[in-house]
N, C-alpha and C positions, 0 to 999 in steps of 0.2 A: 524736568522737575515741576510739581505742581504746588502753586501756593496754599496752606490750610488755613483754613477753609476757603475753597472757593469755587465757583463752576466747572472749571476744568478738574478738579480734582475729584468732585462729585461725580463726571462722567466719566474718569479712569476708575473710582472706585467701583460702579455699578459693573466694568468690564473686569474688575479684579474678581469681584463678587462671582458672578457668573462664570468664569472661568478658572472655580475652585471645587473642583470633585468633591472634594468633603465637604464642602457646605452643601454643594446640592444632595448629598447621604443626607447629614445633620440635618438639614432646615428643613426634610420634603417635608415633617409634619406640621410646621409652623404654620397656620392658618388662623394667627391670631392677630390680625392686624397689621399697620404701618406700625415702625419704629422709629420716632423721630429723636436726635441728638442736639441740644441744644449749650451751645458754647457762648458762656458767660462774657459781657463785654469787659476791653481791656483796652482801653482808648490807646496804651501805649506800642499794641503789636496792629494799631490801625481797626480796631474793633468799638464800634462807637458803641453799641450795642449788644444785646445779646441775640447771638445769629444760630438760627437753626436748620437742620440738616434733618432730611425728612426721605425715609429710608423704605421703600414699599418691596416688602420682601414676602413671599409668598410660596410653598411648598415647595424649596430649595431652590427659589429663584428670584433674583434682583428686578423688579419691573420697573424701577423708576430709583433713583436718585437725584434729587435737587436739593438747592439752597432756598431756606426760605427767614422770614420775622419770626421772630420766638412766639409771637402769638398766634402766626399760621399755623405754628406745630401743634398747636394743642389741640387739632383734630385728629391727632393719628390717636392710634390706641394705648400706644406706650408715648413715656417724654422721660430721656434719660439727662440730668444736665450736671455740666462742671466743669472749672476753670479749664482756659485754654492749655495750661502746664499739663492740669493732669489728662486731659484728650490726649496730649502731647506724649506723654509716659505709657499708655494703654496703646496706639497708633507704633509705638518705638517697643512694644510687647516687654515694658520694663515693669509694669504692673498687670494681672488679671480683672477686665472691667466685673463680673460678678462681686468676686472679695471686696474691688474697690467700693461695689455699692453695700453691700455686708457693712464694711468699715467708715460706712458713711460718707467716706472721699466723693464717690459720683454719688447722685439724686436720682430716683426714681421719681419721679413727682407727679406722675399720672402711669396707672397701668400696676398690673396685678404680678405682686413679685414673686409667688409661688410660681407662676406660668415660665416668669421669665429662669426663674432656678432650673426649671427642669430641661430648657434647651440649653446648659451649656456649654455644652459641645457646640450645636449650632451659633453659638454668641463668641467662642472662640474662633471660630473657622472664619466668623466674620472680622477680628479681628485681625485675622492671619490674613484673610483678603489686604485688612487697609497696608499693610508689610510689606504688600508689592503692590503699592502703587507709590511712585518715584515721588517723594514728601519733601516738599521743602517750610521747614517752620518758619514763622515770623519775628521771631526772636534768637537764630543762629546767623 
């Protein structure tokens, strides 16, 4: 089991990623930058800050996952952010991250949301990645 967020789990996801035939269908056209995931601090699940997760995916392929400051993230080309619950519910596929940002739940806060509408297949697949990687939350 991998604590969320954290290094280990970053480097199981980046193996999930990659060893998911539909994302590499889905994602081969993605060619628009890093995706970075930034989860809102929550001093009580040990989150003093807000930590972010910095996602370099590129024509159906995971090149990099690490942990990073929420303000290293703002170099990637996308910055998706929101409470650790709801990562929590989108990770447990109890919610769809697209709708969630439609519904305002997740933040797009950097990056062009028509782009990201039209991969979402490829934005599911990546969710379906995080599914199987062995998750243990900080608040169960």
């Amino acid at each position: 089991m991998h604590d969320f967020p954290s290094l280990e789990w970053a480097a199981a996801y980046k193996d999930a990623i990659n060893a998911n035939p539909e994302y590499r269908l889905h994602g081969k056209d993605w060619t628009h930058g890093v995706v970075a995931f930034v989860v809102k601090a929550d001093p009580a699940l040990r989150i003093e800050k807000d930590l972010g997760l910095w996602l370099d995916v590129h024509a159906g392929e995971c090149r990099e996952v690490k942990i990073m400051t929420a303000e290293e993230v703002q170099a990637a080309a996308f910055v998706i952010v929101a409470p650790y619950a709801m990562w929590k519910s989108i990770i447990k596929k109890e919610i769809d991250p697209i709708k969630a940002m439609m519904q305002n739940k997740v933040k797009l806060t950097k990056g062009h949301m028509p782009t990201i509408v039209r991969y979402v297949n490829s934005s599911r697949q990546l969710v379906e990645s995080t599914s199987r990687v062995p998750t243990k939350f900080r608040d169960e």
